[in-house]
C-alpha positions in Angstrom: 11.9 8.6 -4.7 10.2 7.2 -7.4 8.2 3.9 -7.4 10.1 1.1 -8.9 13.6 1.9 -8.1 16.3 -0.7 -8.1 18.0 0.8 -5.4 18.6 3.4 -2.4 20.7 4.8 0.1 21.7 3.2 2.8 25.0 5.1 4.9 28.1 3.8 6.6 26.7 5.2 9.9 24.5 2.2 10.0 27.0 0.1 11.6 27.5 2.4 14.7 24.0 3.9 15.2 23.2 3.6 18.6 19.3 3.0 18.0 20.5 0.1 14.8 22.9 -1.3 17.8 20.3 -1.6 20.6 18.2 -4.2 18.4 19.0 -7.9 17.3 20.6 -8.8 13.6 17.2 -10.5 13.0 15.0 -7.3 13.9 18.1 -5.6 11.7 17.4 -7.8 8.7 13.7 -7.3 8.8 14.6 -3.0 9.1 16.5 -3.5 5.8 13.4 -5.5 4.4 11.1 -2.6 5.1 13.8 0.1 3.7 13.7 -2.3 0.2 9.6 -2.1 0.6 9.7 1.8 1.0 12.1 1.8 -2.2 10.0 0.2 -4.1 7.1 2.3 -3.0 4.9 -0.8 -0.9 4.9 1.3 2.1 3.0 2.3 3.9 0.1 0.3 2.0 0.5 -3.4 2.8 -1.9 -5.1 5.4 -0.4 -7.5 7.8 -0.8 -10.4 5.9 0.8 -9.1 3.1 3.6 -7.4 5.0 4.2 -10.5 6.8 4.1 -12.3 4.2 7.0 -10.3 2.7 9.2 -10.5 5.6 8.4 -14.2 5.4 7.5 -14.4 9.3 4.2 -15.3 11.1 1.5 -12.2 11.6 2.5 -12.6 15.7 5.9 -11.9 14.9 5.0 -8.7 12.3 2.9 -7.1 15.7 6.4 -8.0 17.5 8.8 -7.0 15.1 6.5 -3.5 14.8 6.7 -3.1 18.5 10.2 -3.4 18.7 11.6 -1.2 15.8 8.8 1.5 16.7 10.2 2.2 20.3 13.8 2.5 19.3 12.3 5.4 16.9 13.4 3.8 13.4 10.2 3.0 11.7 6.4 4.7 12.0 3.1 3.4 13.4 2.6 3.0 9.9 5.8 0.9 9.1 7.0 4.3 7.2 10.3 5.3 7.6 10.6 8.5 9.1 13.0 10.7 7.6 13.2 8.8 4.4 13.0 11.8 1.5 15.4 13.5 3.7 17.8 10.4 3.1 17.4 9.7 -0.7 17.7 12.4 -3.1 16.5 13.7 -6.5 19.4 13.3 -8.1 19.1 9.3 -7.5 16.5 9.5 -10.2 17.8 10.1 -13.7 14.7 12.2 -14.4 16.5 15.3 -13.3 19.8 14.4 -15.3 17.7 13.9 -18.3 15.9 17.4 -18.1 18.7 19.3 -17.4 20.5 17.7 -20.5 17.3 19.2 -22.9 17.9 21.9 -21.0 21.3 22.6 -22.6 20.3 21.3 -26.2 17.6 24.0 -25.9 14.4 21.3 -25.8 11.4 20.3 -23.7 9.4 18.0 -23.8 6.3 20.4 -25.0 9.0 22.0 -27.5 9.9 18.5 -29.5 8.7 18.3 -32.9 6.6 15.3 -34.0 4.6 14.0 -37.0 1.2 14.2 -35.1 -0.3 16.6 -32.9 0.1 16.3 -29.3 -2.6 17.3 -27.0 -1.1 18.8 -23.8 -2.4 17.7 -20.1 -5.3 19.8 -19.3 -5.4 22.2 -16.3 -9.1 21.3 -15.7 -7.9 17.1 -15.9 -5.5 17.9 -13.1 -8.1 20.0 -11.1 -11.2 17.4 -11.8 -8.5 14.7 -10.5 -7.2 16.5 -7.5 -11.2 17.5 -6.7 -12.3 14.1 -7.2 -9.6 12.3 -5.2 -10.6 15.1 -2.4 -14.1 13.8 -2.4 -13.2 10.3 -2.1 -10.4 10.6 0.5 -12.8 13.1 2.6 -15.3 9.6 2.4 -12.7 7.0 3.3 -12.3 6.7 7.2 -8.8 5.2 7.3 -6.9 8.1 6.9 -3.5 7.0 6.0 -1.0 6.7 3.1 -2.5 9.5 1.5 0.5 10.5 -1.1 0.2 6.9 -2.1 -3.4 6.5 -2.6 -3.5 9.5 -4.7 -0.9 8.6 -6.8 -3.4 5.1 -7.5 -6.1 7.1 -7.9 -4.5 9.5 -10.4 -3.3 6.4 -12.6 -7.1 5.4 -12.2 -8.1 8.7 -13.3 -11.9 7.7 -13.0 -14.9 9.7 -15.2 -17.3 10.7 -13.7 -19.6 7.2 -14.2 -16.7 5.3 -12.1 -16.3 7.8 -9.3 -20.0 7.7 -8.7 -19.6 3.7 -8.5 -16.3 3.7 -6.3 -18.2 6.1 -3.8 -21.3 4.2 -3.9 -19.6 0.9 -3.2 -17.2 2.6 -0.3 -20.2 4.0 1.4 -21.8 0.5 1.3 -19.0 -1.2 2.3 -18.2 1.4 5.2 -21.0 -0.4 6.8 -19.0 -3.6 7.2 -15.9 -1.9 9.2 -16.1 -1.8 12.7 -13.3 -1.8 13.5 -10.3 0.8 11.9 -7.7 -1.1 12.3 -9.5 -3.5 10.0 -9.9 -1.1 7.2 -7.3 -1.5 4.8 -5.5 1.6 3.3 -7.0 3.5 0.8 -4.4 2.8 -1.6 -4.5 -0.8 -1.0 -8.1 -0.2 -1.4 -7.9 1.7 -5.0 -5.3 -1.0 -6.1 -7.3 -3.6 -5.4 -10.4 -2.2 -7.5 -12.5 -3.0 -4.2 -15.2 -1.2 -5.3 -15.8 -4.1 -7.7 -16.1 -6.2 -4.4 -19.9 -7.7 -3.9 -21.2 -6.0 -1.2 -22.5 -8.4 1.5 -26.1 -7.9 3.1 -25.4 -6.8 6.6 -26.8 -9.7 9.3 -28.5 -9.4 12.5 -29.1 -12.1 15.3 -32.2 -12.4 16.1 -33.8 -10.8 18.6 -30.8 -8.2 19.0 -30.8 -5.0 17.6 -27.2 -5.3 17.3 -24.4 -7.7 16.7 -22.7 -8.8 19.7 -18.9 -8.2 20.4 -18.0 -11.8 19.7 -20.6 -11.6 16.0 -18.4 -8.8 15.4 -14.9 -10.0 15.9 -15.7 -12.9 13.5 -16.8 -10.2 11.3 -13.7 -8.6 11.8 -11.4 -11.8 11.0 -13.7 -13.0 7.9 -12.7 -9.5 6.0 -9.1 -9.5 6.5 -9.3 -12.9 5.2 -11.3 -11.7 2.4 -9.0 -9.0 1.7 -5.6 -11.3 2.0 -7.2 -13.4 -0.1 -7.9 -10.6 -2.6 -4.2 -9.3 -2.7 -2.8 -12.6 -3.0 -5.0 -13.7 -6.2 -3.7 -10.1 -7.4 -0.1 -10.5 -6.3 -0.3 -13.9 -8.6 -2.0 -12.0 -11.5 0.6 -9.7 -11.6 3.1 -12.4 -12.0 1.2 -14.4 -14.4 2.9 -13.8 -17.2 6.5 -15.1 -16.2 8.0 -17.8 -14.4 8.3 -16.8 -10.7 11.2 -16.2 -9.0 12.0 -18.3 -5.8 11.7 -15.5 -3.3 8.0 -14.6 -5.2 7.5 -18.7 -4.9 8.3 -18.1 -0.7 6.3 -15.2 -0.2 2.7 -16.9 -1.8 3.5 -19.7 0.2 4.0 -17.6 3.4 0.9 -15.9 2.7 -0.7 -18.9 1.5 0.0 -19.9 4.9 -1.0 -17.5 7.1 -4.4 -17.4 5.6 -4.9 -20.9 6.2 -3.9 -20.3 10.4 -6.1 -17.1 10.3 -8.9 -19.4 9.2 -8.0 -22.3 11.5 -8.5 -19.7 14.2 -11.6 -18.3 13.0 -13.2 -21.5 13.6 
């Protein structure tokens, strides 16, 4: 489906699955949470904090809530839903109502007439987009979310000057993930503009030729930090030009939160 829907499918049989049964009304409220993220096209995508954060419960109980609901079968490694285009349909979307409706009347959206010229989408856009997104995705090492992070990169649609910088700045900052579970998604990645992140110099102890394993797990901790801190500024943009609404008010305060224990413990 779409990003942005107001709505999905949810069935009757939900009340007597046997794997919706086995688990707890909480861990059945936080399923229905992540079936409203997939709707609205957040997942997968969202980094712990974020997803958390949205849930409005602790990171701890986001790994447990993940390890539950992914051995009864019901949600990914990911937090995808498995199953989920075969559960929502086409016909949800009014996009396919609408073009079979010009259909009848005999017009397209290429056919209409207008006072100005309209330039139609170029083959070689489409194939410069698709190449480009190829090159960049090949580069990335988290490979995950792809249909999403193409779908950011194709709203992007970067030039040639731009892709040069985002590939630059993602081989640079490649240097700086040690750890892949670390490495946010690429599409959180594109959203984000990361590319426009300063790229810090990479720092030795001395006398080491290489970081030691505790160096490199306060590494680890400062860049999800960096990066929660990143969406959250952006999750407030976003909103900047409206009052918010109190579950928006809950969620920056959950997340506001969280960063603040992730950096008590990083002391």
């Amino acid at each position: 489906m779409p990003k942005g829907l107001p709505w999905f499918r949810l069935y009757a049989e939900f009340a007597f699955d046997p794997k919706i049964q086995t688990i707890s009304e909480t861990l059945q409220r936080r399923y229905i949470m992540l079936l409203c993220l997939k709707c609205h096209g957040e997942i997968p995508g969202l980094n712990d904090i974020q997803l958390s954060g949205a849930l409005r419960i602790s990171v701890d109980e986001l790994h447990k809530t993940h390890d539950d609901l992914l051995s009864v079968g019901i949600i990914s490694d990911n937090y995808d839903i498995p199953k989920w285009s075969e559960r929502q349909y086409r016909s949800d979307s009014s996009t396919s109502r609408v073009a079979k409706f010009r259909s009848k009347k005999g017009e397209t959206l290429q056919k209409r007439k207008c006072n100005g010229s309209v330039t139609p989408l170029s083959v070689s856009v489409s194939k410069y987009v698709s190449e480009s997104f190829n090159i960049f995705y090949k580069e990335y090492p988290r490979k995950i979310g792809k249909h999403n992070a193409l779908k950011v990169f194709t709203k992007i649609n970067p030039d040639k000057e731009l892709l040069d910088k985002i590939m630059l700045a993602l081989k640079e900052q490649k240097k700086n993930w040690r750890d892949i579970k670390f490495t946010p998604h690429p599409a959180t990645w594109l959203n984000g503009k990361r590319w426009e992140d300063e790229i810090p110099a990479t720092e030795f102890k001395v006398g080491m030729n290489q970081p030691d394993k505790e160096w490199d797990e306060a590494e680890y901790t400062k860049n999800e930090i960096k990066q929660a801190k990143a969406q959250l500024e952006l999750y407030k943009q976003q909103r900047s030009d409206r009052e918010l609404t109190e579950l928006e008010k809950h969620t920056i305060s959950i997340m506001e939160k969280n960063i603040r224990e992730a950096e008590h413990d990083k002391k």
